[in-house]
N, C-alpha and C positions, 0 to 999 in steps of 0.2 A: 581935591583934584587928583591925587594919586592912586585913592582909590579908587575913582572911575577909570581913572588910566589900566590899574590892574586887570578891572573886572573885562576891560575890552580884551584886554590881551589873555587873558584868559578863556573868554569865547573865543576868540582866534585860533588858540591855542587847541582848546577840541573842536577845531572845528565846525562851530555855529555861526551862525549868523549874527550880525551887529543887529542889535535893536531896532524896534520900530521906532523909537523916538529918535534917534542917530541916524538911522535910515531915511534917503530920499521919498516921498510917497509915487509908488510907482502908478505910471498911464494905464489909460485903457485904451483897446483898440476895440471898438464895434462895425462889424463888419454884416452887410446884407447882401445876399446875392440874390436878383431878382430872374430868376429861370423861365423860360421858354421851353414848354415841356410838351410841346406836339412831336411828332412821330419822327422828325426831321433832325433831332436832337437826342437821338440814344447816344449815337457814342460818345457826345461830351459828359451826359450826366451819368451813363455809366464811368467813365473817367473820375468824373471828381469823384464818386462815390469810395475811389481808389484813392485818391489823391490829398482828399481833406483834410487828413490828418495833419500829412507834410507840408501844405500850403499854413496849417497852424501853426507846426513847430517854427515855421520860417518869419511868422509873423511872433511869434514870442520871445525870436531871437535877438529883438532888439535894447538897446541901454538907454535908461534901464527898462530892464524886462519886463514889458504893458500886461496888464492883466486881457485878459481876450474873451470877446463877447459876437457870439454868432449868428445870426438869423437868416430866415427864408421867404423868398413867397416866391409860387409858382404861378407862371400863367399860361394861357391858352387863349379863346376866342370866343365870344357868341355863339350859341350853339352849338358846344363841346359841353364835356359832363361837366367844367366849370371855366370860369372866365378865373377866378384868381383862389390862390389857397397860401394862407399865411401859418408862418411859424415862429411865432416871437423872435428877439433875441434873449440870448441863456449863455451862461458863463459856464454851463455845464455842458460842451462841448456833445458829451454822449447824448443828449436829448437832438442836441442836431443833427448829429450823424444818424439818429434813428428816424430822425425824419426826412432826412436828402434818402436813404435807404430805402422808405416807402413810398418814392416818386415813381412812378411810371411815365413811357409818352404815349402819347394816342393825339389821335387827331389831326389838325393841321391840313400841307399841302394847298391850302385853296389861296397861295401871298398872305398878306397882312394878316399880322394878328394884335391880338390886344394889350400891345406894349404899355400904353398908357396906363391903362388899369393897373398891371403890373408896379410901376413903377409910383404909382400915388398909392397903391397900400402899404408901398417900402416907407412912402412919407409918413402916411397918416397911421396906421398900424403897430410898427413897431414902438419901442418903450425905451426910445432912446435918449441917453443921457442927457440932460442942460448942465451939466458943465463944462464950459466951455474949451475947458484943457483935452478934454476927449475926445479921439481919432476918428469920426463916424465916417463911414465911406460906403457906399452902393458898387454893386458892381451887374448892370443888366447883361445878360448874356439868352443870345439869341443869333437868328438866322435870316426874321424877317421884319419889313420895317412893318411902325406902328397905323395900324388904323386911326387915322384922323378925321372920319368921314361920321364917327358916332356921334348925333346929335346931343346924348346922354352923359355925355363924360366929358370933363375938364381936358383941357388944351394941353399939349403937350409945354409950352411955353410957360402957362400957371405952374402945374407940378413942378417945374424944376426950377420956378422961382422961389415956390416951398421948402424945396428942398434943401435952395442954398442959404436961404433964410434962416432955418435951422440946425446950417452947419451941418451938411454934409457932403460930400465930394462924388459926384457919380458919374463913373467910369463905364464906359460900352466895350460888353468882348462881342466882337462881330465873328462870329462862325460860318466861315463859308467866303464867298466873294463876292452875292450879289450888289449889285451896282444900287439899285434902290437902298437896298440896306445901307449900305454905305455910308450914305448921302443923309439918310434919317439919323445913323449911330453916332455920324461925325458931329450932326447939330446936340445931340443929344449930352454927351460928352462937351460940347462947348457952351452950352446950357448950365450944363451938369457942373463948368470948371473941373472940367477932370479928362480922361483921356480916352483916345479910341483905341482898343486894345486888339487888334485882327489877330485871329488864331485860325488852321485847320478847323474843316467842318466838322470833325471828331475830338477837338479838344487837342489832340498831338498830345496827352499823356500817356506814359508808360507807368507801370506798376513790376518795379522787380523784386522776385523770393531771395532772400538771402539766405545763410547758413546761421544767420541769427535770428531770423526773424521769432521761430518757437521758445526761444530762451528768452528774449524780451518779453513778447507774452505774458510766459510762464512766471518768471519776477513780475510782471507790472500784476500780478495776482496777491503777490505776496507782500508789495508794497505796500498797496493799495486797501489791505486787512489791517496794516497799522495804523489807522483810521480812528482816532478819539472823539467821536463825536458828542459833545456835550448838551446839557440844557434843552430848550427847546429845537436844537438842531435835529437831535436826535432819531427822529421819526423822518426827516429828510434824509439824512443819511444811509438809513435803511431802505428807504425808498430807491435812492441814488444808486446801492449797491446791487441794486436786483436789475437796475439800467444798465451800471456797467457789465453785469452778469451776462445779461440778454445783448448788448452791443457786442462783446469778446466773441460771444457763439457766432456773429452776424460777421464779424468784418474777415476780409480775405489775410492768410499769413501776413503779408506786407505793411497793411491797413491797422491790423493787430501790434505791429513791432510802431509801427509810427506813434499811433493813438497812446503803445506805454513808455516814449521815449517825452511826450507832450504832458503825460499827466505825471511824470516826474517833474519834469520841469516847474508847470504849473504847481507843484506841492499841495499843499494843505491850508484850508485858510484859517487865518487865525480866529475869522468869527463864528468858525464853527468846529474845529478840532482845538482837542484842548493843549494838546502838547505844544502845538504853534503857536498857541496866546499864550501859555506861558512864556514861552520863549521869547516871545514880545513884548511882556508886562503888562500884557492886556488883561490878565486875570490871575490871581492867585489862588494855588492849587487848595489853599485850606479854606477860602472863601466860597467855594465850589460843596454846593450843598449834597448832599447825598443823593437824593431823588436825582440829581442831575446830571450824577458823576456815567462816565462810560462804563459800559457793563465789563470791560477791560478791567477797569480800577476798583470797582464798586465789588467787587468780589474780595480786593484787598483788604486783610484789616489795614485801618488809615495808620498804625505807624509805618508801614512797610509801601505805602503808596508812593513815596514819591522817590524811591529808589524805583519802584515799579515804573513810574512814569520816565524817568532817566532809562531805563532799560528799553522803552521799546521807542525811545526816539535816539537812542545809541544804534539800535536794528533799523532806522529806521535811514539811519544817516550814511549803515554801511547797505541796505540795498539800493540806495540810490545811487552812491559811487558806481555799485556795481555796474547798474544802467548806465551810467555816463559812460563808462568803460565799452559797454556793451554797443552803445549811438555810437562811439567811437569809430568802432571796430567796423558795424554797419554802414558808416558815410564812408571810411577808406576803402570797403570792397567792392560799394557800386561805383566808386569811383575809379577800379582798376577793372571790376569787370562789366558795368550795365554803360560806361561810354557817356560824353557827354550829354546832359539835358538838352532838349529841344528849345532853343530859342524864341520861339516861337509856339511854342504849347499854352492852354491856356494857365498852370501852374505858374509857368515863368513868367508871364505876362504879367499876370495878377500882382506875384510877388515883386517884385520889377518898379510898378506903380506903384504900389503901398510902400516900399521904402524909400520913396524920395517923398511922395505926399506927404507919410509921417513925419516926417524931417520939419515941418511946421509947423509940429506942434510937440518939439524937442527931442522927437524919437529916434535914435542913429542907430542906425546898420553898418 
């Protein structure tokens, strides 16, 4: 017993983290947003495009801290270039943002569109959890109400008996004020067991440039290269890094400072960096076959690797301070110079209802 006692206070001591087996198993939040992306909805989905990041960090800030899981589907209507377009959900955050980034709007204007459809490939589509402890929540965001009139497609009343059937909570952001919509978003939402969320027809986001934003960035580069990726990960991770490459170039200053304040957070997973399963006793460094060692360590001769390995999760421990430091600094100055958040925007909104919904299923803000 004392020498458990030691070993704790000794991680404490530099600063690590308590164990996975000591440690609580942390939640997950699965989150779908099902988009309305006719011509009538640029400025909200330009908005989130801005926003997503930060609607993340707000959703990872809860205790303890849920692992976060994203997805998409767009819709539109009969006779547009498509009635609906799906994006899994992905714990890889950058695979979303690249694909909410290649949405366009088009179409629209003629009332009703094909909500419905929309809202059953959130059901049937996505690749969401069965366990039960998991946060799954929809969120339809649109302008107009759903066509009910398609002899072809399931009732608005089935889907969202699907829905809740499977444990998920689906919330309406209504954009705009029309009275039909309304009326549709509000049953849809009490269908759904979840809430009607009215925002501006533009979403009411703001996106402001800090004086940090390029230094966050610029670290979430350097972070994010102390990256161990082990075994069969290996080839994903490679992968990952040419997404995150090509996301950095994509996203606006702001979007860019969010995105590396979230993927500090997020860290590294232990099932596929190896510094993090050590650190959690999930794998032992000398059990770790060659072939499968990171091209980091695999360069080491093996006496010198695991001082190697301590080295670049010591760097790893102080660029992340750094960023904290850096979020820091970043929330205190939009907070004295970009002026209160919009109450009523669709960010706060969103986050607003996810933290009281998660609250049933242990998650506290």
């Amino acid at each position: 017993m004392k020498i458990r006692l030691g070993l704790v206070a000794a991680a404490l001591m530099c600063g690590s983290f308590v164990r996975a087996a000591d440690a609580p198993a942390r939640p997950s939040v699965e989150v779908v947003f099902v988009l309305d992306t006719t011509s009538s909805m640029g400025g909200l989905i330009e908005g989130a495009k801005q926003r997503v990041w930060a609607i993340a960090n707000e959703i990872a800030k809860g205790k303890p801290s849920p692992r976060v899981k994203m997805g998409l589907v767009a819709f539109r209507d009969k006779g547009d270039e498509y009635v609906t377009k799906s994006f899994d959900l992905s714990e890889n955050l950058d695979a979303t943002y690249k694909d909410l980034l290649s949405l366009e709007v088009n179409g629209g204007g003629d009332g009703p569109e094909h909500v419905i459809a929309g809202l059953d490939a959130a059901v049937e589509k996505m690749s969401w959890s069965k366990d039960p402890k998991t946060f799954k929540v929809v969120y339809l965001v649109g302008d107009a109400a759903p066509h009910e009139d398609y002899a072809d497609s399931p009732t608005l009343a089935s889907v969202m008996e699907k829905a809740v059937r499977r444990g998920l909570v689906v919330n309406s952001v209504q954009c705009g004020a029309d009275h039909d919509t309304t009326i549709a978003f509000t049953r849809v939402a009490r269908l759904g067991e979840g809430r009607l969320l009215p925002v501006p027809q533009d979403g009411g986001m703001v996106a402001v440039a800090t004086p940090f934003d390029e230094k966050m960035g610029a670290l979430s580069v350097k972070l994010e290269s102390t990256g161990l990726a082990y075994g069969g990960a290996k080839r994903e991770a490679r992968e990952a890094g040419f997404l995150a490459a090509a996301v950095r170039g994509m996203a606006s200053a702001p979007a860019a400072a969010e995105r590396a304040e979230f993927k500090a957070r997020a860290g590294f997973g232990g099932a596929s960096d190896l510094a993090a399963a050590v650190e959690e006793n999930r794998v032992a460094l000398k059990d770790v076959k060659e072939d499968e060692l990171p091209d980091a360590l695999k360069a080491v001769p093996e006496p010198k690797r695991e001082a190697k390995l301590k080295e670049i999760t010591a760097e790893r421990r102080k660029l992340k301070a750094e960023m904290d430091s850096l979020s820091a600094s970043r929330a205190e100055w939009l907070k004295k110079n970009a002026g209160a958040r919009r109450a009523d925007s669709f960010d706060s909104r969103l986050v607003e209802a996810l933290k009281t919904q998660a609250a049933k299923k242990g998650i506290v803000y």
